[in-house]
C-alpha positions as CSV (number, residue, x, y, z in Angstrom):
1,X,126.4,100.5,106.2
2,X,127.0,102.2,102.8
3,X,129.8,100.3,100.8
4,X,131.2,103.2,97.7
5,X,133.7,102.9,95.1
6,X,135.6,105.5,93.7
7,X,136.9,104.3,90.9
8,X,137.0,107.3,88.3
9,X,139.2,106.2,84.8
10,X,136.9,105.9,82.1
11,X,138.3,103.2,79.4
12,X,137.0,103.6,76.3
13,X,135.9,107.5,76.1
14,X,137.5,109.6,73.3
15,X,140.0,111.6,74.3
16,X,139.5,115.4,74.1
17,X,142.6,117.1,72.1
18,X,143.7,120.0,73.6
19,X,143.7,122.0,70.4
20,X,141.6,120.5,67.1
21,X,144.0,118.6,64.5
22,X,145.5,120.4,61.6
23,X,147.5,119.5,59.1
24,X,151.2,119.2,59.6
25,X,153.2,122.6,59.6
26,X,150.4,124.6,59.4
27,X,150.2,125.4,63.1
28,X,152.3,125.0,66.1
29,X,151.8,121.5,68.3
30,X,149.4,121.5,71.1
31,X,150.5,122.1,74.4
32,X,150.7,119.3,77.4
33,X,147.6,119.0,79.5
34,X,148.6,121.7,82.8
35,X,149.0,119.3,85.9
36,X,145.9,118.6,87.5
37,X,144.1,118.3,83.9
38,X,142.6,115.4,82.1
39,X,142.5,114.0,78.6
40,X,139.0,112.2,79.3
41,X,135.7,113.3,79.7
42,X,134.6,111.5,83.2
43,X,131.0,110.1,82.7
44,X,128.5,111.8,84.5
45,X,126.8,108.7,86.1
46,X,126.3,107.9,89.4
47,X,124.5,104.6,89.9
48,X,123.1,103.4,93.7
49,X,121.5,100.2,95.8
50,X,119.7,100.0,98.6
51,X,120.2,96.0,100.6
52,X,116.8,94.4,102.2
53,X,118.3,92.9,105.5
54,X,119.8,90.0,104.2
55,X,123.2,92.7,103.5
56,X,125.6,92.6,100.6
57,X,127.4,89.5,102.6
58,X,125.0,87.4,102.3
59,X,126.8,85.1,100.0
60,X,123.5,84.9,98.1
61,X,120.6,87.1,96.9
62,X,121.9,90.6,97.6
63,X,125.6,89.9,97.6
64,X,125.3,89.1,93.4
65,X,122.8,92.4,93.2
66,X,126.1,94.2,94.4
67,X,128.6,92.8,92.2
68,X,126.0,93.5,89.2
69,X,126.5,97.3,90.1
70,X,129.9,97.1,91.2
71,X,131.2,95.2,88.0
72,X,129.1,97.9,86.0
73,X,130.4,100.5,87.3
74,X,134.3,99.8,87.4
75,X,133.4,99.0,83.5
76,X,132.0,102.5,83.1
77,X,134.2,104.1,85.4
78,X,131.9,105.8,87.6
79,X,131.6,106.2,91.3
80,X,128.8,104.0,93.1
81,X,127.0,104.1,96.5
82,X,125.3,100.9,97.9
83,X,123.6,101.4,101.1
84,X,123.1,98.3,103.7
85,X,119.6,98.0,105.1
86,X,120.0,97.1,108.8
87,X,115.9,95.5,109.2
88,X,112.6,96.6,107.3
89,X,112.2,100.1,108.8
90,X,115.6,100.9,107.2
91,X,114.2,100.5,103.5
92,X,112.2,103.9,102.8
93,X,115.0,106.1,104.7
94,X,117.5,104.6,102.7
95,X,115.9,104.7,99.4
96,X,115.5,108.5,100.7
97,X,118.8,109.2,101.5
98,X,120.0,107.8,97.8
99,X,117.4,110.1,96.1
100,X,118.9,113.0,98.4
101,X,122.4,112.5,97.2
102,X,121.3,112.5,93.5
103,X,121.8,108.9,92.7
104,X,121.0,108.6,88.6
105,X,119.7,105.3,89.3
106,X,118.7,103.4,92.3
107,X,118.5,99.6,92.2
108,X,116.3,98.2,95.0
109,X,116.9,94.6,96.1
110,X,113.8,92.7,96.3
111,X,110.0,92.3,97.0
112,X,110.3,93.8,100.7
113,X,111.4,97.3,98.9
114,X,108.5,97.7,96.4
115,X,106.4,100.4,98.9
116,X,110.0,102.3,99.0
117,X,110.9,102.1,95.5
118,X,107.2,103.0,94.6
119,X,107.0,105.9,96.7
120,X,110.5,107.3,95.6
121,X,109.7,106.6,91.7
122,X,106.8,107.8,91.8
123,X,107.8,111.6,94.1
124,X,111.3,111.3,91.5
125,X,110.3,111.3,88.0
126,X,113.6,112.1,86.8
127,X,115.2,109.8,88.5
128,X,115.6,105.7,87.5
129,X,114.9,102.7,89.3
130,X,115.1,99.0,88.9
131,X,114.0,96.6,91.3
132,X,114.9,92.9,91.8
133,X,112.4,90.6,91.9
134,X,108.9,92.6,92.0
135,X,107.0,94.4,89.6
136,X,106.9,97.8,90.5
137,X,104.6,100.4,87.5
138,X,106.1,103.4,86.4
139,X,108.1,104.9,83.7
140,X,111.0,105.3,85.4
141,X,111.1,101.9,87.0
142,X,112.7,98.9,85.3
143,X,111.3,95.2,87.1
144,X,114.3,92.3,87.4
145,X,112.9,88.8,87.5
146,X,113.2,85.5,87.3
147,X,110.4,82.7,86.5
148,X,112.9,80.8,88.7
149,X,110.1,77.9,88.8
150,X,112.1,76.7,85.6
151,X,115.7,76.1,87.4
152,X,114.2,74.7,90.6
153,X,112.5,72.3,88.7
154,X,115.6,71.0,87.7
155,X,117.0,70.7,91.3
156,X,113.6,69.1,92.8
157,X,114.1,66.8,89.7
158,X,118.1,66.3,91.0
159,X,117.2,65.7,94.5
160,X,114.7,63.2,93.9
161,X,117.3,61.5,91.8
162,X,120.0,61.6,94.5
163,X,117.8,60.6,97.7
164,X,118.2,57.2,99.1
165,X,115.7,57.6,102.0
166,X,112.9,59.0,99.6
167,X,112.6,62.2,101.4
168,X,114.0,65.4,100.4
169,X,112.7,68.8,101.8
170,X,112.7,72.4,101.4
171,X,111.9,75.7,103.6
172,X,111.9,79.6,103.2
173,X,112.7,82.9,104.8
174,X,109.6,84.5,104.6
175,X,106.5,83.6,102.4
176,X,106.6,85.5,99.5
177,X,106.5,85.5,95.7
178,X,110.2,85.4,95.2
179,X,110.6,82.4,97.8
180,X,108.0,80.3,96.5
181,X,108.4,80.1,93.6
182,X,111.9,78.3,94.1
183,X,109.6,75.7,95.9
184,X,106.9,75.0,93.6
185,X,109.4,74.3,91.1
186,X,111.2,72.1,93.4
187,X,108.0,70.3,94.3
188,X,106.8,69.9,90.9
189,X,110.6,68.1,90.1
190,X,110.3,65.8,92.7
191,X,106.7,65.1,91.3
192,X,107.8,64.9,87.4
193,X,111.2,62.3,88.4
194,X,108.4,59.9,90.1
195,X,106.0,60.0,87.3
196,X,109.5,59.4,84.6
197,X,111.3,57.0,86.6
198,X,108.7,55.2,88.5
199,X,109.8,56.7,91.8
200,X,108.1,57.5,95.3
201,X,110.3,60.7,96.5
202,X,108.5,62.6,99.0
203,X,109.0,66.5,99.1
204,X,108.2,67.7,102.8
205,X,108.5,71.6,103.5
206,X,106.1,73.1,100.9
207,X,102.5,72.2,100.0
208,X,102.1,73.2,96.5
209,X,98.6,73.1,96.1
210,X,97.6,74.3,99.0
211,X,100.5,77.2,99.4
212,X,101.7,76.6,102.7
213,X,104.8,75.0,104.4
214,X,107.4,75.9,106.7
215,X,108.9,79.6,106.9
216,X,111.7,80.8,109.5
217,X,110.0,84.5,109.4
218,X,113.1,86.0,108.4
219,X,116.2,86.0,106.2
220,X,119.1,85.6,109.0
221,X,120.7,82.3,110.2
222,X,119.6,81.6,113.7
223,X,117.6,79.8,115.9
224,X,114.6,79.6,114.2
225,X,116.0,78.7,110.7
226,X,118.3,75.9,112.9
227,X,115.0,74.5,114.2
228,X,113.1,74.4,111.0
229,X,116.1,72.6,108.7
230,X,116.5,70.2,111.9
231,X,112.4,69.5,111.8
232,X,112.7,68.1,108.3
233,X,115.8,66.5,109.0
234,X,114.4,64.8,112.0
235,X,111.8,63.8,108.9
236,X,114.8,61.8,107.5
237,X,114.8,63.8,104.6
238,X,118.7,63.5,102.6
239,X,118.6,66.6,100.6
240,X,117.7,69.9,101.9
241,X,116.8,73.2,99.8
242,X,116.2,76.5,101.9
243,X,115.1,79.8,100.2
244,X,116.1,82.9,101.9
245,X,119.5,84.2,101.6
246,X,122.1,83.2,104.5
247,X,119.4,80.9,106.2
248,X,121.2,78.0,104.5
249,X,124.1,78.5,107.0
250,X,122.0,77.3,109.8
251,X,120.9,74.4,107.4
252,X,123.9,73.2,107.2
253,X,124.8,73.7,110.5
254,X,122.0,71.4,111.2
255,X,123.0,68.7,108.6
256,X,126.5,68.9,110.3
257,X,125.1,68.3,113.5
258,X,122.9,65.3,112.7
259,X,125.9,63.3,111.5
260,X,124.1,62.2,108.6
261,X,124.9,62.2,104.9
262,X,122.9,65.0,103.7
263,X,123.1,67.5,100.9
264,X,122.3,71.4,100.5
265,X,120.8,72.8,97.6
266,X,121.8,76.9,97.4
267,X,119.8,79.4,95.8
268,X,120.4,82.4,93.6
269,X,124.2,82.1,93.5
270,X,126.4,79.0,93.1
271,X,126.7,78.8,97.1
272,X,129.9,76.4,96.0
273,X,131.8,79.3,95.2
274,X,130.3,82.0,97.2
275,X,130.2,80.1,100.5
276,X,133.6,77.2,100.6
277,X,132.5,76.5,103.9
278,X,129.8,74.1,102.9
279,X,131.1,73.6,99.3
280,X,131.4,69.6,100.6
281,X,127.8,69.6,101.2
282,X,126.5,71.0,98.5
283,X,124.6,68.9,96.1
284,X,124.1,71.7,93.5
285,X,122.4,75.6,93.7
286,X,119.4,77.2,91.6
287,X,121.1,80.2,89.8
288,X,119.8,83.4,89.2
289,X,121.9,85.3,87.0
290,X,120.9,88.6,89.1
291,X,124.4,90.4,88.6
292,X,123.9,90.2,84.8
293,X,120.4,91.7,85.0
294,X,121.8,94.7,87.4
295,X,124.8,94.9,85.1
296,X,123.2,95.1,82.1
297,X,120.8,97.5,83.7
298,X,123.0,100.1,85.2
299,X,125.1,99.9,81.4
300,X,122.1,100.6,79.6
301,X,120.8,103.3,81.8
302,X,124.1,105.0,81.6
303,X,124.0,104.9,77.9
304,X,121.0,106.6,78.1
305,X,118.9,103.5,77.3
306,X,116.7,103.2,80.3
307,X,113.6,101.9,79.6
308,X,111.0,100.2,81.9
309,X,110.7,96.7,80.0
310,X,110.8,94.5,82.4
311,X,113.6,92.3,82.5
312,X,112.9,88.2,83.1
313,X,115.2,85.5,83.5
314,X,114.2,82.3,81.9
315,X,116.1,78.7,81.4
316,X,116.0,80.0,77.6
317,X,117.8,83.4,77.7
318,X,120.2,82.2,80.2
319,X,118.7,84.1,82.7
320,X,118.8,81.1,85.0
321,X,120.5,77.5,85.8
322,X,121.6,75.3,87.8
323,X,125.4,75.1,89.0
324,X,127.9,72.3,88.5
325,X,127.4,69.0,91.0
326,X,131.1,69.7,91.8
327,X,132.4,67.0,94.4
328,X,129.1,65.4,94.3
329,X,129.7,64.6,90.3
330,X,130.9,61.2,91.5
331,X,127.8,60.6,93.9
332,X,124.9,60.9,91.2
333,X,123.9,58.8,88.7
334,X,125.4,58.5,85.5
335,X,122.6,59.5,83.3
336,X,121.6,62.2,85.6
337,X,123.4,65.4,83.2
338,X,122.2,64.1,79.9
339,X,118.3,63.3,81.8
340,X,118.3,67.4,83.0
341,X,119.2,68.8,79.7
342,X,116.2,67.2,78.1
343,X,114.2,67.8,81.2
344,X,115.6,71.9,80.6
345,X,115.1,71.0,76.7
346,X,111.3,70.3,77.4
347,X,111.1,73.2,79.4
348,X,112.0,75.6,77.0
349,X,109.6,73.6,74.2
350,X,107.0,73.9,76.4
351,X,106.2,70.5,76.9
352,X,106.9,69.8,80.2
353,X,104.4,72.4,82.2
354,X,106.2,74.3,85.0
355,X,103.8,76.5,86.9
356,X,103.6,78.8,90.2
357,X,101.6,81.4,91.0
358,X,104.2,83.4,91.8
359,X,105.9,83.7,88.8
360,X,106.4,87.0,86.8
361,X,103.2,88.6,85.3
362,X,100.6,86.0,87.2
């Protein structure tokens, strides 16, 4: 599926005079632009995306990749293509079939499209890339990540706070870099609220030292994502955190199911918003501000100030977070919000050690 706009009016472009100014008197007033003609210069800038499988309505990961480019270029006023990979095999064609129609800069979302957006880069020199969430080398190729380790901490550190049973839990999509890290940090939460507050909160899902835990094998809600939220459940866990895009539907689909009180955590975007459906579940979600690193991408590169720097978003440049307890603000304890910011506080110092091996540059 390819979603365009086509939204041309350029704000902020000096206008081209149809004549150069003179004084007054000297010569005769210019004429009125002939129908048809324009008093701006359009921008010559056509930024493009390419989807992994999770698609642009996700509600999650790719959908806040889109309205990065989307809110970028209405700003600029330029036309944009964004191109919806169906599955895997989709990802090389359609970085192809961007590079064909003479895209200026193709944004990739995610690890699964660093083969494609190598390849491309690499057989494109003059044309730019950015991808979400991998390193990718090249001049032409800007990375976009996130040590999101730092704002899952927080919400393993939230859970563990909220749980009455003791358990909380956490699963992923498919077991890679940008998956895991959200559970190593939740992990290590869990771990640092027990060794503050004297607690014995259980984390099921993820072995952090070992690197291994429970995975649906994909990034659509279904069957096999219902089953693995409903094993943990089943392990009376009371707070639930899966990584993988739309996944979390069948989560809570599970937690509805069980008749239990039992929150969601979200990833990437405040689910909250993105997602009222479960909004009354939702305990909190890990944000990764990924439309403000496409944004400020796509700007730059149209301004002529591509460069391949990578991009990552930290606690400390605002690059991540974590989103408002909204109706669970009365279910939490009161110390709670002043306990996170100088958990986040420590963070930032340095002085409370937040580690995974998947994190940016490891």
């Amino acid at each position: 599926m390819t979603f365009t706009s086509r939204r041309t009016a350029l704000s902020g472009l000096a206008l081209l005079g149809a004549s150069a100014l003179v004084l007054a008197g000297c010569a005769a007033a210019p004429e009125d632009p002939a129908p048809g003609e324009t008093t701006e210069e359009a921008l010559d800038f056509y930024p493009c995306m390419v989807s992994d499988a999770g698609g642009f309505d996700d509600k999650s990961f790719n959908q806040a990749g889109y309205t990065g480019l989307e809110d970028a270029a209405n700003d600029l006023g330029v036309e944009f293509n964004a191109v919806e990979s169906k599955d895997e095999n989709a990802y090389g064609p359609n970085v192809s079939s961007l590079v064909d129609e003479g895209c200026d800069l193709i944004v990739t979302v995610g690890f699964l499209l660093a083969e494609a957006t190598a390849e491309a880069s690499t057989a494109n020199p003059d044309i730019n890339f950015a991808i979400i969430d991998e390193f990718v080398e090249g001049d032409n190729v800007k990375p976009i990540q996130f040590n999101t380790v730092e704002a899952a901490f927080l919400a393993g550190y939230a859970a563990a706070s909220y749980s009455k049973t003791g358990f909380v839990g956490t699963f992923g999509g498919i077991q890679i870099p940008p998956v895991t890290i959200f559970m190593d940090g939740f992990v290590q939460g869990v771990e640092y609220h027990n060794e503050v507050k004297g607690t014995n909160v259980q984390a099921l899902g993820w072995d952090f030292a070992g690197q291994t835990g429970a995975f649906t094998g994909g990034f659509a809600p279904g069957t096999e994502a219902l089953t693995t939220a409903q094993g943990l459940i089943d392990q009376n866990v009371d707070v639930l955190m899966p990584v993988g895009g739309p996944i979390y539907q069948s989560a809570a689909e599970a937690i509805r199911d069980s008749g239990r009180e039992i929150a969601l955590i979200g990833v990437d975007s405040d689910v909250y918003e993105t997602d009222p459906s479960v909004a009354d579940l939702l305990l909190t979600s890990v944000l990764k501000n990924i439309a403000v690193g496409v944004y400020d991408v796509t700007t730059a590169a149209a301004e002529g100030d591509f460069d391949n720097t990578p991009f990552v978003g930290t606690l400390e440049n605002g690059g991540l977070g974590l989103a408002p307890f909204h109706d669970f603000e009365s279910k939490i304890s009161a110390e709670l919000a002043g306990e996170l910011e100088e958990v986040t506080a420590g963070i930032i110092a340095g002085d409370i050690e937040v580690t995974s091996p998947a994190s940016p540059g490891q």
